[in-house]
ZADO-1210 file (C-alpha; in nm, 4 decimals, padded with zeros to 6 digits):
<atoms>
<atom x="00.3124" y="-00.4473" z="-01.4725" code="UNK" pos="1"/>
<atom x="00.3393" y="-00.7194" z="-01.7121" code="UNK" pos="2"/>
<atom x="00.5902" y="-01.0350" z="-01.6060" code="UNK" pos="3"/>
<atom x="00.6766" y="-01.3576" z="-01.7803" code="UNK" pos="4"/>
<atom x="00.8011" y="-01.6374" z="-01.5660" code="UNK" pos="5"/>
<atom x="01.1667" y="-01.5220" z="-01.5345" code="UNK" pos="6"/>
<atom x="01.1073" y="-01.1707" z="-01.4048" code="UNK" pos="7"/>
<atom x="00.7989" y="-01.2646" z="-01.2340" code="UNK" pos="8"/>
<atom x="01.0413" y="-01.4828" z="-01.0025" code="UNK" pos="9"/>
<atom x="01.3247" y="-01.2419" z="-01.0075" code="UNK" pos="10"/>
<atom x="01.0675" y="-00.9763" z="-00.8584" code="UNK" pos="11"/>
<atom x="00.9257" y="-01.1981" z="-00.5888" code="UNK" pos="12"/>
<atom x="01.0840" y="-01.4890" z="-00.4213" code="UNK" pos="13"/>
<atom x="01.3876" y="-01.4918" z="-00.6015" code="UNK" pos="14"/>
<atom x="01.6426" y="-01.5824" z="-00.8232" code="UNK" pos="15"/>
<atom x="01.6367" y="-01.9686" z="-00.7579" code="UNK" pos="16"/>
<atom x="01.2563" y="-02.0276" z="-00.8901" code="UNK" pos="17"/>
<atom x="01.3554" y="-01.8485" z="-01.2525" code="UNK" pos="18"/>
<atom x="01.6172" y="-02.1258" z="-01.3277" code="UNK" pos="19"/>
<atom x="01.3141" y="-02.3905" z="-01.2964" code="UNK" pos="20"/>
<atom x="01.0903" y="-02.4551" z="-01.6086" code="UNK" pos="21"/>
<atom x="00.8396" y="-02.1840" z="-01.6544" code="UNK" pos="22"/>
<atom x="00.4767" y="-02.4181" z="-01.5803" code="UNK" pos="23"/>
<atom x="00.1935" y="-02.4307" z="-01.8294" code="UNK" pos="24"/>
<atom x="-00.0461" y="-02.1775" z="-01.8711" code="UNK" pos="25"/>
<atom x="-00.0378" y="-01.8165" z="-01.7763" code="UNK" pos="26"/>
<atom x="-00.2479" y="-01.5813" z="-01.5503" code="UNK" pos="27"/>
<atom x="-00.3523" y="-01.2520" z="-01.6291" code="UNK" pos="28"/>
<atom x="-00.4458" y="-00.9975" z="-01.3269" code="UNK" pos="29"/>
<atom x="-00.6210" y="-00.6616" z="-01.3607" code="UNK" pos="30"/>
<atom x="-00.5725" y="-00.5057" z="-01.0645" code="UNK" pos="31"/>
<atom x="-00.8587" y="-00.2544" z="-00.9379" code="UNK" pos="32"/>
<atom x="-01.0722" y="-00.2877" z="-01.2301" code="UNK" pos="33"/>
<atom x="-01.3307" y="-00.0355" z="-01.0981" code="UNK" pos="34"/>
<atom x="-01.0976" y="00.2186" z="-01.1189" code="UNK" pos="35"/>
<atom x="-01.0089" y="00.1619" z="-01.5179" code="UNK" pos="36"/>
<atom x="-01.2290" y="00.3118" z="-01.7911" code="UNK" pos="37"/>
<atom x="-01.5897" y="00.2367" z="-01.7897" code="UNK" pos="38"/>
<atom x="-01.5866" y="00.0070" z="-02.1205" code="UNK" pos="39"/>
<atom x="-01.2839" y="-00.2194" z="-01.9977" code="UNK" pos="40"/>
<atom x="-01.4916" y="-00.4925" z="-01.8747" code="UNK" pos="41"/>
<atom x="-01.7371" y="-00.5200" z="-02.1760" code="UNK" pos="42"/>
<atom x="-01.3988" y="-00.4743" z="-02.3984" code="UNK" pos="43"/>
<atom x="-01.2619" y="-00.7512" z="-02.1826" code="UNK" pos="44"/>
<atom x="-01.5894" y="-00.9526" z="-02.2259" code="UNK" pos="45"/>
<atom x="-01.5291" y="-00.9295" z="-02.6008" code="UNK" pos="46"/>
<atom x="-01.1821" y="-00.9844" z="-02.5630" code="UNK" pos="47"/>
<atom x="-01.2445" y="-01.3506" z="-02.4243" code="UNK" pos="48"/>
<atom x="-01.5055" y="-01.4511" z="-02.6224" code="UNK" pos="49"/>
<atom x="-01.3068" y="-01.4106" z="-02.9168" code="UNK" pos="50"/>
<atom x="-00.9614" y="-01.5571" z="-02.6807" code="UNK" pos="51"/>
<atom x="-00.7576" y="-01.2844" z="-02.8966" code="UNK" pos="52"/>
<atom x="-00.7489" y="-00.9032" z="-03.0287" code="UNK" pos="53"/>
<atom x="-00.5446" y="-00.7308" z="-03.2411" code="UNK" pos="54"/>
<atom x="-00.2767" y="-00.4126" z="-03.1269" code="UNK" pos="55"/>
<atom x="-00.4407" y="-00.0791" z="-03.1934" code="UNK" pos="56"/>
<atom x="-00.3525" y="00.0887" z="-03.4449" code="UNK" pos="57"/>
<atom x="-00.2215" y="-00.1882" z="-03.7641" code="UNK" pos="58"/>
<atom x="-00.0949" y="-00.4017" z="-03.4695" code="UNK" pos="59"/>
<atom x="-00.0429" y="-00.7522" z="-03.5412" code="UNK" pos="60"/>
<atom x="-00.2766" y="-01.0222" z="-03.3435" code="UNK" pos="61"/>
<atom x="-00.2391" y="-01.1667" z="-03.0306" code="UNK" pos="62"/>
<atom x="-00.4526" y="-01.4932" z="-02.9816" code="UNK" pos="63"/>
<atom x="-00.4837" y="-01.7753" z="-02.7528" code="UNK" pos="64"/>
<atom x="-00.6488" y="-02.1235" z="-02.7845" code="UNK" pos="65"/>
<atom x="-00.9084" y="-02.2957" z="-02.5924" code="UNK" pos="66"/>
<atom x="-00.6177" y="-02.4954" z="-02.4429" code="UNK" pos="67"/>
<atom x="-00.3774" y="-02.1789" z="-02.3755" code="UNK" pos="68"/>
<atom x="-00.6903" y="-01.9306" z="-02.2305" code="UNK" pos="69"/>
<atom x="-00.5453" y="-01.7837" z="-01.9438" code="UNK" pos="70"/>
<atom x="-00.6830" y="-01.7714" z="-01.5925" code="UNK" pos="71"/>
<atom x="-00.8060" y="-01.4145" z="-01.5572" code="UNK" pos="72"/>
<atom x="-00.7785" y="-01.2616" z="-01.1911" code="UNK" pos="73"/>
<atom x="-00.9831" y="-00.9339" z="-01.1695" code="UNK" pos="74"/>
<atom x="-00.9543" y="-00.6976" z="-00.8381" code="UNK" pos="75"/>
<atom x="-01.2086" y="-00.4343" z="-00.7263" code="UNK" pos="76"/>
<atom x="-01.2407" y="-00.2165" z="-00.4229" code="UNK" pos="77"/>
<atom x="-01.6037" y="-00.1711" z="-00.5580" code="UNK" pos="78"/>
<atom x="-01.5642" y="00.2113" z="-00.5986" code="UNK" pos="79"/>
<atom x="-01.8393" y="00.1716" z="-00.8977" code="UNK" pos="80"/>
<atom x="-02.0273" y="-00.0591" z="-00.9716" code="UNK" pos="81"/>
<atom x="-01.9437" y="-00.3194" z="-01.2605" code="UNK" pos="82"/>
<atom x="-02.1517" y="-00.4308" z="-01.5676" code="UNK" pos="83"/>
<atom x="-02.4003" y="-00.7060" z="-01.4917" code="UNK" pos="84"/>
<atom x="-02.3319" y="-00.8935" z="-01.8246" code="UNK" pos="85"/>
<atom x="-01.9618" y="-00.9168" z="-01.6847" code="UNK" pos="86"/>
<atom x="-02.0061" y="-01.0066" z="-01.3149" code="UNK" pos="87"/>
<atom x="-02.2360" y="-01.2894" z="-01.4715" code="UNK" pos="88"/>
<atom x="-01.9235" y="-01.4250" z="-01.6227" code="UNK" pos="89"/>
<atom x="-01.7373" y="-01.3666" z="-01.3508" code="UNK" pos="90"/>
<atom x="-01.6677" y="-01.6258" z="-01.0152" code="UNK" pos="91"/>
<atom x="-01.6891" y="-01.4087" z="-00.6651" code="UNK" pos="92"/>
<atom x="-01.4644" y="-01.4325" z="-00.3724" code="UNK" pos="93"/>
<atom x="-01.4587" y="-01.1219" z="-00.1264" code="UNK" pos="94"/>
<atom x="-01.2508" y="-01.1005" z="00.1248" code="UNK" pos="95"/>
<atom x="-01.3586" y="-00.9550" z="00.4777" code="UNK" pos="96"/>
<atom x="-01.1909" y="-00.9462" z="00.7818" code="UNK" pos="97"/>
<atom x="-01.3366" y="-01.1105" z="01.0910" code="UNK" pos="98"/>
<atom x="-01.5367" y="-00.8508" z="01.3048" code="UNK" pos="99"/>
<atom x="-01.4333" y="-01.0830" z="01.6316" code="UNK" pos="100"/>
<atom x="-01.1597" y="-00.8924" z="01.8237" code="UNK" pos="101"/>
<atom x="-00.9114" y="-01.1860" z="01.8529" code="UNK" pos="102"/>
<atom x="-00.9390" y="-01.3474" z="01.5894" code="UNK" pos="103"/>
<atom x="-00.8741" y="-01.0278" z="01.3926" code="UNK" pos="104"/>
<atom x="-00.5474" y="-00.9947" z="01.5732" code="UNK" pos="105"/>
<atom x="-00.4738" y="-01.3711" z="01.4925" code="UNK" pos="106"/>
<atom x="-00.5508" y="-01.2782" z="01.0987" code="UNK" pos="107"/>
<atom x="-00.3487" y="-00.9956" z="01.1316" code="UNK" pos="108"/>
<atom x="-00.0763" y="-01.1759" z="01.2962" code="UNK" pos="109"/>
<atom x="-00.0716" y="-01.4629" z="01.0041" code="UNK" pos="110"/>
<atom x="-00.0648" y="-01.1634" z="00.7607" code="UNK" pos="111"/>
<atom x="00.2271" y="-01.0324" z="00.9311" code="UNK" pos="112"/>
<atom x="00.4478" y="-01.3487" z="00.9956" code="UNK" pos="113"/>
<atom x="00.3974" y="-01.3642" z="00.6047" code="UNK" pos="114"/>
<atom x="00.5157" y="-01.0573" z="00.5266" code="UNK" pos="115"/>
<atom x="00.7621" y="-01.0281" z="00.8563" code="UNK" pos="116"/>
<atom x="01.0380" y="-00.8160" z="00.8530" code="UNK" pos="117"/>
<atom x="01.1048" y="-00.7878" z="01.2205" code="UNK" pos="118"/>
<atom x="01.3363" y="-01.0933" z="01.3143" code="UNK" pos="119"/>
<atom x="01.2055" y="-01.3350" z="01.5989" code="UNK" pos="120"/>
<atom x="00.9735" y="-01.2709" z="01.8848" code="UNK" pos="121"/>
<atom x="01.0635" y="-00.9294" z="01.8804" code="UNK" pos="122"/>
<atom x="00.8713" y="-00.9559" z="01.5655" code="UNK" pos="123"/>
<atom x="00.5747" y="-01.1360" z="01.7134" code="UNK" pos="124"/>
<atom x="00.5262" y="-00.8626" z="02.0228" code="UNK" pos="125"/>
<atom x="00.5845" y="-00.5979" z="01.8177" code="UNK" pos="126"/>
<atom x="00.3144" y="-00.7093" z="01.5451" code="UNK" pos="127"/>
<atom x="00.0858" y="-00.8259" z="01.8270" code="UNK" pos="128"/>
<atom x="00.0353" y="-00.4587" z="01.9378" code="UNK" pos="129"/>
<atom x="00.0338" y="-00.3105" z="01.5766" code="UNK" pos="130"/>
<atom x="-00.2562" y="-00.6001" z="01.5411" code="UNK" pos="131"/>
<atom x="-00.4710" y="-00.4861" z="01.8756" code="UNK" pos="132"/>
<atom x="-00.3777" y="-00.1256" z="01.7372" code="UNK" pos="133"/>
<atom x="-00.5853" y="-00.2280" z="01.4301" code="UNK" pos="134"/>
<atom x="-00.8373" y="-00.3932" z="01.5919" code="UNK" pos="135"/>
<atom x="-00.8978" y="-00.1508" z="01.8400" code="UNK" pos="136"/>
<atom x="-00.9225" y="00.1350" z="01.6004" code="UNK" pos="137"/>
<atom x="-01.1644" y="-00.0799" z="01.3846" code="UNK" pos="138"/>
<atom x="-01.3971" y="-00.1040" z="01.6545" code="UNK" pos="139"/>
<atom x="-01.3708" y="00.2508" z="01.7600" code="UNK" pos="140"/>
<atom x="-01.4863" y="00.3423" z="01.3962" code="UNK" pos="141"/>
<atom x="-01.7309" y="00.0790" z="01.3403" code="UNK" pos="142"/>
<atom x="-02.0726" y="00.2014" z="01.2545" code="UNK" pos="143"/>
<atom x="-01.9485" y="00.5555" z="01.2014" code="UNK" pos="144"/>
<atom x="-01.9337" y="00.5647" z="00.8115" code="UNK" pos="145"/>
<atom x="-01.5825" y="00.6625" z="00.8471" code="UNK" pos="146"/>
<atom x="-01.2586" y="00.4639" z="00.6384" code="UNK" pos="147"/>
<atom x="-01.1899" y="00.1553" z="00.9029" code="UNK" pos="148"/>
<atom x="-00.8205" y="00.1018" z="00.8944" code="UNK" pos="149"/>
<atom x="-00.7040" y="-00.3120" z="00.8174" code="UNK" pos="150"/>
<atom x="-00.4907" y="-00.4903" z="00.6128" code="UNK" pos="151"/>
<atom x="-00.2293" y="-00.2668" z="00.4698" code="UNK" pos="152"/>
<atom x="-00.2617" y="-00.0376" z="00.7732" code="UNK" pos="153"/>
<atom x="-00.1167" y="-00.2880" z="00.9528" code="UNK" pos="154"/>
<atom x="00.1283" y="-00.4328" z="00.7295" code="UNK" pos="155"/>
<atom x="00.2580" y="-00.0728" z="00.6791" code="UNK" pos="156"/>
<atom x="00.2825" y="-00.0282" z="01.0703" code="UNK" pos="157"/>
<atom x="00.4578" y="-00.3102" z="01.0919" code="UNK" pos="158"/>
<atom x="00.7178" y="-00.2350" z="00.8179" code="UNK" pos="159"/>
<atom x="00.7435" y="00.1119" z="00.9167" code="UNK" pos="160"/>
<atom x="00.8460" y="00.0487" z="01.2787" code="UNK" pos="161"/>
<atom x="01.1495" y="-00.2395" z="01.1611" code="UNK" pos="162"/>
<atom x="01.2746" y="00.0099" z="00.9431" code="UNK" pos="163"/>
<atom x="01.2858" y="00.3297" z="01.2288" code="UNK" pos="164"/>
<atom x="01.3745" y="00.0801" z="01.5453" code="UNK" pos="165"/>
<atom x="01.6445" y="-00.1413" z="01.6128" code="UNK" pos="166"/>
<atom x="01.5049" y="-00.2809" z="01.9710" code="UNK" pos="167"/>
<atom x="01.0904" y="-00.4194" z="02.0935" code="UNK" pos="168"/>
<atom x="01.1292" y="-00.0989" z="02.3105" code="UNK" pos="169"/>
<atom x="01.2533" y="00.1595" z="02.0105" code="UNK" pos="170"/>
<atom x="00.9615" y="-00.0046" z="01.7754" code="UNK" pos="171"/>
<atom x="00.6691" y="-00.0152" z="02.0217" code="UNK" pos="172"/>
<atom x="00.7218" y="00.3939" z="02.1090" code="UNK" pos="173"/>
<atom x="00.7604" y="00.4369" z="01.7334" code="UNK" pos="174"/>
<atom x="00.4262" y="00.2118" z="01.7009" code="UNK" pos="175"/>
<atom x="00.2029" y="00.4166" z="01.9490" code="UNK" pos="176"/>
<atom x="00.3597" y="00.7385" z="01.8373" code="UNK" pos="177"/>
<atom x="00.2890" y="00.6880" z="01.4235" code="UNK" pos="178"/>
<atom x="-00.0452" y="00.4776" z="01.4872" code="UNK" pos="179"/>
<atom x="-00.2644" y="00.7773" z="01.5205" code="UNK" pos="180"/>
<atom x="-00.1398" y="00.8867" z="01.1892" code="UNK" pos="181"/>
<atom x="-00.2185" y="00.5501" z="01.0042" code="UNK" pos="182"/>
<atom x="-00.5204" y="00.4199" z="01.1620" code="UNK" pos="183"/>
<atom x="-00.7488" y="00.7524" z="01.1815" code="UNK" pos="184"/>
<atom x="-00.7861" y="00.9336" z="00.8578" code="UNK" pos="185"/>
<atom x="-01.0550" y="01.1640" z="00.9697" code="UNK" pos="186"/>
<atom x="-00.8682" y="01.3085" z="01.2716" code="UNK" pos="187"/>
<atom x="-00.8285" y="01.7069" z="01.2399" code="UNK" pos="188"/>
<atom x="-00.4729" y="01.7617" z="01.2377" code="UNK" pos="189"/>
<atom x="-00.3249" y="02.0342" z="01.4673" code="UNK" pos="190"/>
<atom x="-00.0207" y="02.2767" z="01.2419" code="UNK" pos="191"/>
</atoms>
């Protein structure tokens, strides 16, 4: 997807941000790049270099100055491994989760309150055992080689139980009885 300010604020927070003045500068993000074709990032390189390209095909030119370059954002689940020439143009950041019990819960619990959809401290109990459900299914499958359930497991526990329950009581039995379902992908499935 492709936003300029206006829809990029009608899509997330709001309406109120698009009436204020678009800032300066712009931000590309390429989301998952390992998973795009294996000359994007060497394209990309090229692409930068020369801060412009022209359509395919007769297209006309889109260019940037030194002044205008965007900030590039690049996303990888490291499915394949990128181009070394790239990565050396590249800053790092990885994100891990802590491998400490609680404060995996209290990550996951920040996480959640960002994203909450369950009002109050229903909301807080409710993420709190979708959190240990996490962690505890982390640990189980630590070391094992198998997928380790996290982030979006959780957030997608979370949202799935405030949209099935109306009460703590209606979304914790709806928690325990859909967790086994997110959190263990290699379970055998009985028909």
């Amino acid at each position: 997807r492709v936003f300029d300010w206006h829809s990029a604020c009608l899509y997330g927070s709001g309406r109120a941000e698009a009436k204020k003045p678009a800032p300066s500068g712009q931000v590309l993000l390429i989301d998952e790049i390992d998973k795009a074709e294996s000359d994007l990032p060497n394209a990309l390189l090229e692409v930068l270099a020369n801060l412009g390209f022209r359509e395919p095909y007769g297209g006309s030119e889109v260019r940037c100055t030194e002044a205008t370059r965007p900030l590039v954002i690049l996303t990888t689940n490291e499915e394949r491994e990128l181009p070394h020439a790239f990565l050396r143009r590249c800053m790092v950041h990885s994100l891990h989760l802590p491998t400490d019990r609680t404060a995996l819960v209290k990550r996951f619990m920040a996480l959640g309150e960002q994203h909450q959809q369950l009002p109050g401290r229903q909301a807080c109990h409710v993420m709190e055992a979708a959190a240990v459900l996490v962690a505890d299914a982390r640990a189980k499958l630590d070391g094992t080689g198998l997928y380790m359930p996290g982030t979006s497991e959780f957030l997608d526990l979370v949202a799935a139980v405030s949209k099935l329950g109306n009460t703590e009581k209606v979304q914790t039995d709806l928690l325990r009885q859909i967790a086994p379902f997110s959190l263990d992908k290699a379970a055998p499935r009985h028909r």
